[in-house]
C-alpha positions as CSV (number, residue, x, y, z in Angstrom):
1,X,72.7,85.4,37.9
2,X,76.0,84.0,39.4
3,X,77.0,85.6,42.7
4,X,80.4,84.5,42.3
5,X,83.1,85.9,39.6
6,X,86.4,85.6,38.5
7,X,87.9,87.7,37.0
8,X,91.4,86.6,34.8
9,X,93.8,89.4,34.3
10,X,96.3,89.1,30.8
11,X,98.8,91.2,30.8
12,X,98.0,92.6,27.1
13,X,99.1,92.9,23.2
14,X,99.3,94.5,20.5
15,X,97.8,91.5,18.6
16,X,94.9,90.8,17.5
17,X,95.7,86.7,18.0
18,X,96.7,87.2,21.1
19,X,93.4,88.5,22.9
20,X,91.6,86.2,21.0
21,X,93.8,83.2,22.1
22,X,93.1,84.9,25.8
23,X,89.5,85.1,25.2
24,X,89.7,81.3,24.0
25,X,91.1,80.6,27.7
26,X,88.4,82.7,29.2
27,X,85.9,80.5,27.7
28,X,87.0,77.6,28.2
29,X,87.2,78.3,32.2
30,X,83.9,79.5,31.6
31,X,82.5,76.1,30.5
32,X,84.0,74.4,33.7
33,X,82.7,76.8,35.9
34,X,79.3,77.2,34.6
35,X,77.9,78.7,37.9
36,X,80.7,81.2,38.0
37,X,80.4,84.6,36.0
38,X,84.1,85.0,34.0
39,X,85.4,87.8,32.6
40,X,88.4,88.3,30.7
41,X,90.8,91.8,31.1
42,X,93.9,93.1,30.7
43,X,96.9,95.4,32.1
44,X,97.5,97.0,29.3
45,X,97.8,97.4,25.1
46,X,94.4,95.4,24.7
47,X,91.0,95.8,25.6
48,X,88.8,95.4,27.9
49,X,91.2,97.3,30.8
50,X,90.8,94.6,34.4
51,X,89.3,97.0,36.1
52,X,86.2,98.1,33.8
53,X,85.3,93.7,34.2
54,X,85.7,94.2,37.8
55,X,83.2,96.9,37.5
56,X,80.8,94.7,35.3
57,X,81.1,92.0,37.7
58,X,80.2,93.8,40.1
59,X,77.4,95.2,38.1
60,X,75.7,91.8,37.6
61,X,75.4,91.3,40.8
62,X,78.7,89.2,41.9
63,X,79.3,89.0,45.5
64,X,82.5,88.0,45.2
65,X,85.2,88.0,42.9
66,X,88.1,86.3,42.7
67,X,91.4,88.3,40.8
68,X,93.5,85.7,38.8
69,X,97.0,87.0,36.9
70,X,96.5,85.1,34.0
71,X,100.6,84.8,33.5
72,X,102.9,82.2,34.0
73,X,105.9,84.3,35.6
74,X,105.6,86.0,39.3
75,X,107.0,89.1,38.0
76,X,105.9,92.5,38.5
77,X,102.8,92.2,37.3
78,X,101.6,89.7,39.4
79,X,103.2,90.7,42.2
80,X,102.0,94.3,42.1
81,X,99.7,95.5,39.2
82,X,97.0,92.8,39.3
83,X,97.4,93.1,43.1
84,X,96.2,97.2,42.6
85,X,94.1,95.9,40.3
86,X,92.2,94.3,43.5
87,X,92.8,97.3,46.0
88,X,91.6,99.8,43.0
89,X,88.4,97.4,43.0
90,X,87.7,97.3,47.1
91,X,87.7,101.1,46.9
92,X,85.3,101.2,44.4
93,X,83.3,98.7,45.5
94,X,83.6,98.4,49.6
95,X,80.4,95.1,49.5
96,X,82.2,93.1,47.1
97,X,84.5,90.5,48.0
98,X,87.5,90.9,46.6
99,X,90.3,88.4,46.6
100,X,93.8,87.9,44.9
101,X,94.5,84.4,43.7
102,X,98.1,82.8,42.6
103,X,99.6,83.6,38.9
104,X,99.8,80.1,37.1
105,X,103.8,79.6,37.9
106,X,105.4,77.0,37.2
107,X,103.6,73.3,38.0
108,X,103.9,70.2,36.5
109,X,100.8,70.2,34.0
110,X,102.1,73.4,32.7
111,X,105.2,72.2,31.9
112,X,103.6,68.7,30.4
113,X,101.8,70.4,28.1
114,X,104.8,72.3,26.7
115,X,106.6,69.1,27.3
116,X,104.5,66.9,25.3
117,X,104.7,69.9,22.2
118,X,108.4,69.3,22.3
119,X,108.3,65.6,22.1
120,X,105.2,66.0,19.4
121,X,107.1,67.8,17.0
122,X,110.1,65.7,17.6
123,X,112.1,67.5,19.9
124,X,113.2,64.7,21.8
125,X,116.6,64.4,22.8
126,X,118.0,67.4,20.8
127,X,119.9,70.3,22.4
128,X,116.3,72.8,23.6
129,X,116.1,76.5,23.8
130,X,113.1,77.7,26.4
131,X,112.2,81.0,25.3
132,X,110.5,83.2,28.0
133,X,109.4,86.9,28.7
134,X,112.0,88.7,30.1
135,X,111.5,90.3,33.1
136,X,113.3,92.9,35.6
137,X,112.3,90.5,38.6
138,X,115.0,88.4,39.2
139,X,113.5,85.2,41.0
140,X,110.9,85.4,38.0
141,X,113.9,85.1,35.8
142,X,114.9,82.1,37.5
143,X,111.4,80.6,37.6
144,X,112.2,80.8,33.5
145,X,115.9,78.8,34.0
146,X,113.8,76.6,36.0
147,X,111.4,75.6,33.4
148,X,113.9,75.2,30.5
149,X,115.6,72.5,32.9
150,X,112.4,70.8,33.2
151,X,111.5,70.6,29.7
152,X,114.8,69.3,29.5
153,X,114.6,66.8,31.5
154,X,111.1,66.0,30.3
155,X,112.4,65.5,26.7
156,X,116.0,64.1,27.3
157,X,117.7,66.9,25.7
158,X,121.7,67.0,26.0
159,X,122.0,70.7,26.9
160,X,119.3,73.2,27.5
161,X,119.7,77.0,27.4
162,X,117.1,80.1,28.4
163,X,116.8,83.2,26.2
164,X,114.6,86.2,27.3
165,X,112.4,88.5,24.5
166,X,113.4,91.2,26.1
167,X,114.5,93.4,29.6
168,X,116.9,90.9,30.0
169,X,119.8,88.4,28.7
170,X,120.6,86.8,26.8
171,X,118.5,87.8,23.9
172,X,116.8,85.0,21.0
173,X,120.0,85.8,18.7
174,X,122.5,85.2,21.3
175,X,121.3,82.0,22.9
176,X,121.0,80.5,19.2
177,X,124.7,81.7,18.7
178,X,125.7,79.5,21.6
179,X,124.1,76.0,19.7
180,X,125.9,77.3,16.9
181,X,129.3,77.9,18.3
182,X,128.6,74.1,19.9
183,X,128.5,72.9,17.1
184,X,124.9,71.5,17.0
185,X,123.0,71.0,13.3
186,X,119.5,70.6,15.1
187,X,117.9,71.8,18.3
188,X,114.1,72.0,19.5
189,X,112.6,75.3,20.4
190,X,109.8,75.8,23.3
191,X,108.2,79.1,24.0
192,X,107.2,79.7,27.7
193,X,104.5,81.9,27.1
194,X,100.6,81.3,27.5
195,X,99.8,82.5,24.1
196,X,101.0,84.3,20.9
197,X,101.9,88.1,20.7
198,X,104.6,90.3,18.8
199,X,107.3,88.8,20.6
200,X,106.5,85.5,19.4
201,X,106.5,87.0,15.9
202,X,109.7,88.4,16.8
203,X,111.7,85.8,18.1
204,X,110.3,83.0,15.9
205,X,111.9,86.4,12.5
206,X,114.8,85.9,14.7
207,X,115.0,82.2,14.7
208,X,114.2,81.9,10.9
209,X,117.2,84.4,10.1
210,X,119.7,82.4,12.2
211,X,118.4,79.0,10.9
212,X,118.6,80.5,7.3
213,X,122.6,82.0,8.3
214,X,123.8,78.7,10.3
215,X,122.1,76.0,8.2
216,X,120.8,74.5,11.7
217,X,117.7,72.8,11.5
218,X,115.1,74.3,14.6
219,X,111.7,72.4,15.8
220,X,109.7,74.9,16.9
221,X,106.9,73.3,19.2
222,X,105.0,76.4,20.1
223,X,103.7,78.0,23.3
224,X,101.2,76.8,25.6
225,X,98.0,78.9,24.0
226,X,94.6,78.1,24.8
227,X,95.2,74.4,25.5
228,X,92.3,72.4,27.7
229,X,94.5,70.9,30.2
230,X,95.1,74.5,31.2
231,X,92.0,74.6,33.1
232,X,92.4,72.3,35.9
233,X,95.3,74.5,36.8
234,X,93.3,77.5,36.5
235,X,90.4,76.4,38.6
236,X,92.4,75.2,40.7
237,X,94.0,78.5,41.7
238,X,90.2,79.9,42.2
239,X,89.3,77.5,44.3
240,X,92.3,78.1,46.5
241,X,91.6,81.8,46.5
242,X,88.0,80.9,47.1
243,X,88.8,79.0,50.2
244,X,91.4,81.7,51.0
245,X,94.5,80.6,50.8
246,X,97.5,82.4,50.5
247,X,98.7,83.7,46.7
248,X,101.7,81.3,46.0
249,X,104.1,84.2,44.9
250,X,107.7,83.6,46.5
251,X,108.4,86.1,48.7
252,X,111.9,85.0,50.0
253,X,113.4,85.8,46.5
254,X,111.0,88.6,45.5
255,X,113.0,92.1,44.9
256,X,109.9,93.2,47.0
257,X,111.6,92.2,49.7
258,X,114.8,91.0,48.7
259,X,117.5,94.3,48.1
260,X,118.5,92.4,44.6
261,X,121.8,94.7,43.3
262,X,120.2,97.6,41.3
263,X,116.4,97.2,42.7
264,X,116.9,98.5,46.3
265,X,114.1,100.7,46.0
266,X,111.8,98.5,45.6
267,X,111.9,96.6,49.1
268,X,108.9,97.6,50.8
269,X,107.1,99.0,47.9
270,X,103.6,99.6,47.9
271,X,101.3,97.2,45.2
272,X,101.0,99.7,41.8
273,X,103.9,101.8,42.2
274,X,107.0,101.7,40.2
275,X,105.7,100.1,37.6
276,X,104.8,101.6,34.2
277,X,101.5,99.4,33.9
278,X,99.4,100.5,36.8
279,X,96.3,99.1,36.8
280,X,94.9,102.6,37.1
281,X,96.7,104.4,34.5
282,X,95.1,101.7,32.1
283,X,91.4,102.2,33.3
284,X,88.7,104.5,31.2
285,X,87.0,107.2,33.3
């Protein structure tokens, strides 16, 4: 049996689609890491909870475990519940060799892959929404901005805008009002999310209402779902947990540390609290 694990953490859905799309991911990981025992779990909504595959990891015989948040933004959840999800685990299991390894941010073949959807379903040089999670973690929110200038600049698009599903502005309906009220009859859609979920559903309701409404013709290219050229980024971040390097979360902008307006109180915050997914609310006893 492998001595090693890893151990990816989704954040969770209420669909169906989406744990299987996050199950597609785990296996394909799997296959490049053949000596490596991975398990698939999640913060919240969906099944298997992150810590019960800790557990069975540790059951088979794992030695060491690396802790991956399977998300593409370094919001709370990466910065705090997958991070209890570890300390939970240590106290559990004080043998085992538990590390913490980076979310999967924001890096070039990310952003390719997105990239190359856009310009696939004939997105380029249209006006491009980048639709993200929304967050309360404002440098996450920014990471989001980041992106949609990137796809931008990766597809030629004249003007790019950000809309959030939810927690924050603007919202799906509100960004599309702004092509509208620029007068654009066509503009290319990109969803900065790993893989489908209700809020894909949602938005994409949303975007079929307003395209019905305005008359404006919308390329949707999709989100990033359980796409092969993933893995090398996902190794990539084990192996740099492996060989311990530091989790690449920013820190100089994170509200963890950073007294944002509104989110004092969460300077100094211990990993797990504050948060309404905490990885031990989430486990079965």
């Amino acid at each position: 049996m492998p001595t090693h694990g890893l151990l990816l953490v989704g954040h969770g859905s209420a669909s169906d689609d989406s744990r299987a799309e996050m199950g597609a991911i785990g296996a394909l990981v799997g296959a490049a890491l053949p000596e490596v025992a991975v398990g698939v779990g999640f913060l919240e909504m969906t099944d298997p909870p992150a810590g019960d595959v800790l557990d069975e990891l540790a059951g088979v015989g794992c030695e060491r475990v690396v802790v991956l948040p399977l998300v593409l933004l370094g919001a709370g959840h990466a910065k705090s519940d997958v991070p209890a999800v570890v300390m939970e685990g240590r106290g559990r299991h004080p043998g085992l060799d538990v590390a913490f390894g980076s979310p999967l941010g924001v890096s070039y073949e990310l952003v390719g892959v997105l990239g190359r959807a856009l310009v696939a379903s004939g997105g380029s040089g249209l006006p491009l929404l980048c639709i993200a999670r929304g967050t309360s973690d404002p440098d996450a929110n920014g990471d989001a901005h980041k992106v949609a200038r990137l796809l931008g600049e990766w597809t030629g698009a004249p003007f790019v805008h950000t809309a959030f599903t939810g927690v924050t502005g603007p919202s799906v309906p509100d960004a599309l009002d702004v092509f509208a009220r620029l007068g654009y009859e066509r503009l290319a859609v990109g969803f900065w999310f790993l893989c489908t979920g209700i809020l894909i559903e949602r938005a994409r309701a949303e975007i079929a209402t307003f395209s019905a409404r305005t008359g404006i013709d919308i390329v949707d290219a999709g989100y990033l779902g359980p796409d092969p050229r993933l893995v090398p980024v996902i190794t990539g971040r084990y192996r740099e947990a492996l060989a311990g390097g530091p989790a690449a979360v920013n820190c100089d902008l994170c509200a963890y540390r950073a007294p944002w307006p509104g989110l004092g109180d969460r300077v100094g915050q211990p990993a797990g609290v504050g948060h309404s997914h905490r990885a031990a609310d989430h486990r079965r006893h």
